[in-house]
N, C-alpha and C positions, 0 to 999 in steps of 0.2 A: 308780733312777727312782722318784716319788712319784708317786700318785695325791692329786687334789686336785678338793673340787666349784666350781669356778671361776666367779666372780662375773664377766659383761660390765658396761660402765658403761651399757649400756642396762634392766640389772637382770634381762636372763635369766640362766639356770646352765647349765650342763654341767661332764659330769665330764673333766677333763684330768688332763694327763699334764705331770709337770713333771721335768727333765732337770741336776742336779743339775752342773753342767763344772770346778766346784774344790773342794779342801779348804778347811778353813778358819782350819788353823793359820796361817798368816802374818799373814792378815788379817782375823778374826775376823767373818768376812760369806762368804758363799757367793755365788757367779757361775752363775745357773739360765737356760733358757730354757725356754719352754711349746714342746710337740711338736703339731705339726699332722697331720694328713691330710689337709687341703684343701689339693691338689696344684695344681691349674687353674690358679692364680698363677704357679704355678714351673714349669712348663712352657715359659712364654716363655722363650728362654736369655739375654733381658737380665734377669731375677731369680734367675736360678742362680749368684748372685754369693755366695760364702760359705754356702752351704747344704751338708748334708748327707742323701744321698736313705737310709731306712734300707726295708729290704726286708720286705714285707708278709708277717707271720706267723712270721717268724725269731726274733718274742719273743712270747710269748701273748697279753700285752694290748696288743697293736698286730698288728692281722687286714689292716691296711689298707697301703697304701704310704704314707709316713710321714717329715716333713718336718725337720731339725736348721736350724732359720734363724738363722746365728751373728753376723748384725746386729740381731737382736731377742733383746738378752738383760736380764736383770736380776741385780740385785745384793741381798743380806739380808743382815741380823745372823745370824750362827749359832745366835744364843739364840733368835731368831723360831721358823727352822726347830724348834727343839728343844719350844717352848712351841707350833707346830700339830702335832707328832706326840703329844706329850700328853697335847693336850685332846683330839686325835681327828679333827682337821680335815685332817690331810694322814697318809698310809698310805706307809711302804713297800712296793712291792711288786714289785722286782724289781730284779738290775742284771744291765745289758749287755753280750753275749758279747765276749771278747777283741777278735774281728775287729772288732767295730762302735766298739770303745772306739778301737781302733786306726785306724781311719777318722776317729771324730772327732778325735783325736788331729793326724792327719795334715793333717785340716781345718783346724784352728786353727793348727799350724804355718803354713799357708800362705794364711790368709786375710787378704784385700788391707785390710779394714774394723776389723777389731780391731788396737787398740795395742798396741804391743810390753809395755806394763805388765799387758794384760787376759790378752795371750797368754801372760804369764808363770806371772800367775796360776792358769790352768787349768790349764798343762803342767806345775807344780813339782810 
């Protein structure tokens, strides 16, 4: 998991949290999504579709209950990632217990919205 100070297109910041779901030997680009804690959305159970809920304070920098939404994901170059840890702009700082890997894991196995190419990529 990356910490990152996150640009909105309405030009405020906040610091996120970005969620790193493949290697990037095969295909030389990484498969990330941003983590939420604005729950409110996902409450409804017609947006619990491909999400994963991770549990407040089971990781230090996440105090909150804390959102995996695995139709909002993005793709990079591996060399992006490498040139913002770098310069300084994106931090590791941490990775995810067995069980939580194992859950999103379990996610992506069976989520209805990602293609069998994206699901591949995460799970290789």
């Amino acid at each position: 998991m990356f910490w990152k100070k996150y640009r909105f297109s309405n030009g405020g910041q906040r610091n996120k949290y970005i969620l790193v779901l493949s290697n990037c030997i095969t295909g030389k680009y990484y498969i990330f999504t941003l983590l939420t804690s604005k729950i409110g959305f996902y409450k409804n159970p017609y947006n619990q579709v491909d999400i994963v809920w991770l549990e407040a304070k089971k990781v230090k920098q996440l105090p909150f209950t804390t959102i995996i939404d695995l139709k909002h994901y993005f793709s990079v170059r591996a060399s992006n990632i490498g040139e913002k840890l770098y310069e300084g702009d994106l931090k590791k700082v941490t990775e995810l217990p067995d069980d939580m890997v194992r859950k999103i894991e379990n996610a992506v196995k069976n989520a209805k919205t990602l293609s069998p190419r994206i699901k591949g990529l995460i799970l290789e």
